[in-house]
C-alpha positions as CSV (number, residue, x, y, z in Angstrom):
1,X,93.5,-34.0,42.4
2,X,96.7,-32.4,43.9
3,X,97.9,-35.5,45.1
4,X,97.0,-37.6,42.1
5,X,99.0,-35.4,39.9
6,X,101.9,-35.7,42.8
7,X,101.6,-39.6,42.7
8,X,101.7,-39.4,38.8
9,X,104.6,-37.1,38.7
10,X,106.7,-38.8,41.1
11,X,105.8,-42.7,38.9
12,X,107.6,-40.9,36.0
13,X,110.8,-40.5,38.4
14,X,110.9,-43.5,39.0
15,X,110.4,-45.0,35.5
16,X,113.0,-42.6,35.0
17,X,115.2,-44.1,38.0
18,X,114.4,-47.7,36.8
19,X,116.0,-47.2,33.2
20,X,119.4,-46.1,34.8
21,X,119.4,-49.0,37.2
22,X,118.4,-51.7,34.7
23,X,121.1,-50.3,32.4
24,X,123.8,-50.0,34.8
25,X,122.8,-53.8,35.7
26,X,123.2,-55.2,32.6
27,X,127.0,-54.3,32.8
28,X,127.4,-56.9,35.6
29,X,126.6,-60.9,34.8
30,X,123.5,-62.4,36.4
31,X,123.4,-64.1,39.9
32,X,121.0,-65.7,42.3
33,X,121.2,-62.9,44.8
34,X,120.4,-60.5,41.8
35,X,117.4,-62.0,40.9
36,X,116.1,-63.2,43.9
37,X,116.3,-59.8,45.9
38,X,114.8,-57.3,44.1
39,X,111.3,-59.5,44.9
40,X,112.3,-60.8,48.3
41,X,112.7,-57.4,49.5
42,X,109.5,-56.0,47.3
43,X,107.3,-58.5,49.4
44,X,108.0,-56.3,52.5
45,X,105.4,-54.0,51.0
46,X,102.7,-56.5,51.3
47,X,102.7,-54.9,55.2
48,X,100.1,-52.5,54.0
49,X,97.6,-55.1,53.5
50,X,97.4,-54.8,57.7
51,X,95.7,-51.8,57.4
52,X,91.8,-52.2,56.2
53,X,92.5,-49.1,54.2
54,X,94.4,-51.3,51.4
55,X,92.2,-54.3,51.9
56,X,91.1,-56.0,48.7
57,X,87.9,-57.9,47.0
58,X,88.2,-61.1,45.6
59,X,87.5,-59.4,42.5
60,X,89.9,-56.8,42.8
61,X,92.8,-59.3,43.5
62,X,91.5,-61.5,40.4
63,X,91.8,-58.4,38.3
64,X,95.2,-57.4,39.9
65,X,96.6,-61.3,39.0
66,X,96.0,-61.4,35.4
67,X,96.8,-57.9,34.5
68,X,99.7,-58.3,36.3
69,X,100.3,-62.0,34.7
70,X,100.0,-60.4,31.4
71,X,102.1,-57.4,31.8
72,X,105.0,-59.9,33.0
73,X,104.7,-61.9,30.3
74,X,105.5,-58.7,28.1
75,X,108.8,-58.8,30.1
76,X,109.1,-62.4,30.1
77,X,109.1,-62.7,26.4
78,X,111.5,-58.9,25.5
79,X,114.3,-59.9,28.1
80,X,117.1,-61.4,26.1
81,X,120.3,-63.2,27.4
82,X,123.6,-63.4,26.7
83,X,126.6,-65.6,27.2
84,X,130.2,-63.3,27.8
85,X,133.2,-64.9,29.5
86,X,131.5,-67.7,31.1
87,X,128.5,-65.6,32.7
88,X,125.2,-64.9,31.7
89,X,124.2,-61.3,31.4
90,X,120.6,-59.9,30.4
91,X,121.4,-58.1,27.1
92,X,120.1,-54.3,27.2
93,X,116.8,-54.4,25.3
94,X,116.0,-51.4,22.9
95,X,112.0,-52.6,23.9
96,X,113.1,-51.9,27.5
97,X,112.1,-48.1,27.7
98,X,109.3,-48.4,25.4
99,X,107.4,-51.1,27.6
100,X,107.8,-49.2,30.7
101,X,106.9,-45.7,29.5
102,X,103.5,-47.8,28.0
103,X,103.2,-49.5,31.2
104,X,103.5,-45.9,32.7
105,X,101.3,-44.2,30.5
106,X,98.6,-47.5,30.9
107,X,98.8,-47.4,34.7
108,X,98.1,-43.8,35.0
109,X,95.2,-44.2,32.8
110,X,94.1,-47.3,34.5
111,X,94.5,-45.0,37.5
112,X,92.7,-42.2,36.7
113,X,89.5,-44.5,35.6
114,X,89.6,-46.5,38.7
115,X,89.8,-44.1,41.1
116,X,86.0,-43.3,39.7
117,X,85.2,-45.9,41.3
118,X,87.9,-47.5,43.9
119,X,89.2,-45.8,47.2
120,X,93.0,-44.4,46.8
121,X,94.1,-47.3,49.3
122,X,92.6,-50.0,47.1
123,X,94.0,-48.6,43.8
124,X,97.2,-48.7,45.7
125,X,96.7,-52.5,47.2
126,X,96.0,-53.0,43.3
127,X,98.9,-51.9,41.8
128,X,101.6,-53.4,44.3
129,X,99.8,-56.7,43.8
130,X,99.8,-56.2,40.3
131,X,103.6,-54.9,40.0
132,X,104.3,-57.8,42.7
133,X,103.1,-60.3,40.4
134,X,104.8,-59.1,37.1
135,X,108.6,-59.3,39.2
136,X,107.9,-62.7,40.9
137,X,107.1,-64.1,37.3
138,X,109.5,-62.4,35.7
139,X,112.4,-63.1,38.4
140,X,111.1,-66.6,38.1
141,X,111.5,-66.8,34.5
142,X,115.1,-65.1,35.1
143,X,115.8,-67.9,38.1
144,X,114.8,-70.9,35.6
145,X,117.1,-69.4,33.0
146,X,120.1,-68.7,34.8
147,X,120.0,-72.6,36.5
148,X,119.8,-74.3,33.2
149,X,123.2,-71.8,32.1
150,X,124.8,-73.1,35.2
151,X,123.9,-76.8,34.4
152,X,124.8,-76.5,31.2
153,X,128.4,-75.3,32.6
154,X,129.0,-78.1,35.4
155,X,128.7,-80.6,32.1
């Protein structure tokens, strides 16, 4: 219990952390190395399925997909654009701290039902798959945006 309310306390710091990064980010236009790196260097984390201990079902990793599938489509469909000085910035959304603090609030429910029933190693397989998912689609989303600003610009 100790360390699930340690775990829970330290995913609010970093929803915390993640609001003052995306903020500070929307203050500089978009690029291919900002959206490509942020899941490039995520995928590192994918190490842990090495260990048996974070090993997941077939069922576990269906589950993971479309949850994480439909959370990034939240995203995909709340990030706004904008055109300033010939660059394309994401504009700051006032949805922005109100999805992640539900996402929050959801994944420590989510959490503390599944860990009824699921080891602490395979909630946590779970989640990076699922929070893997959500940035790859939404970085794709970002990726497909930004190259049709930049063809629009070479015409």
């Amino acid at each position: 219990m100790l360390l699930f309310t340690l775990a829970s306390i330290m995913a609010v710091f970093m929803g915390i952390g993640v609001i003052f990064v995306r903020q500070r980010a929307s203050a500089r236009p978009l690029s291919l190395k900002k959206i490509v790196i942020p899941p490039v260097m995520m995928s590192t984390g994918a190490l842990m399925y090495v260990f048996p201990y974070f090993r997941l079902s077939g069922v576990e990793i269906l589950e993971a997909l479309i949850i994480g599938l439909a959370f990034s489509l939240l995203l995909v469909f709340t990030t706004r654009y904008e055109e300033k000085d010939d660059e394309l910035y994401v504009k700051p959304s006032k949805w922005f701290i109100g999805i992640l603090f539900g996402l929050l609030i959801l994944r420590l429910g989510l959490k503390s039902i599944l860990s009824l029933s699921i080891s602490p190693g395979e909630i946590g397989g779970m989640f990076f798959l699922l929070a893997f998912i959500m940035i790859v689609v939404w970085r794709l989303s970002m990726l497909v945006k930004y190259r049709n600003f930049k063809k629009q610009q070479a015409i």
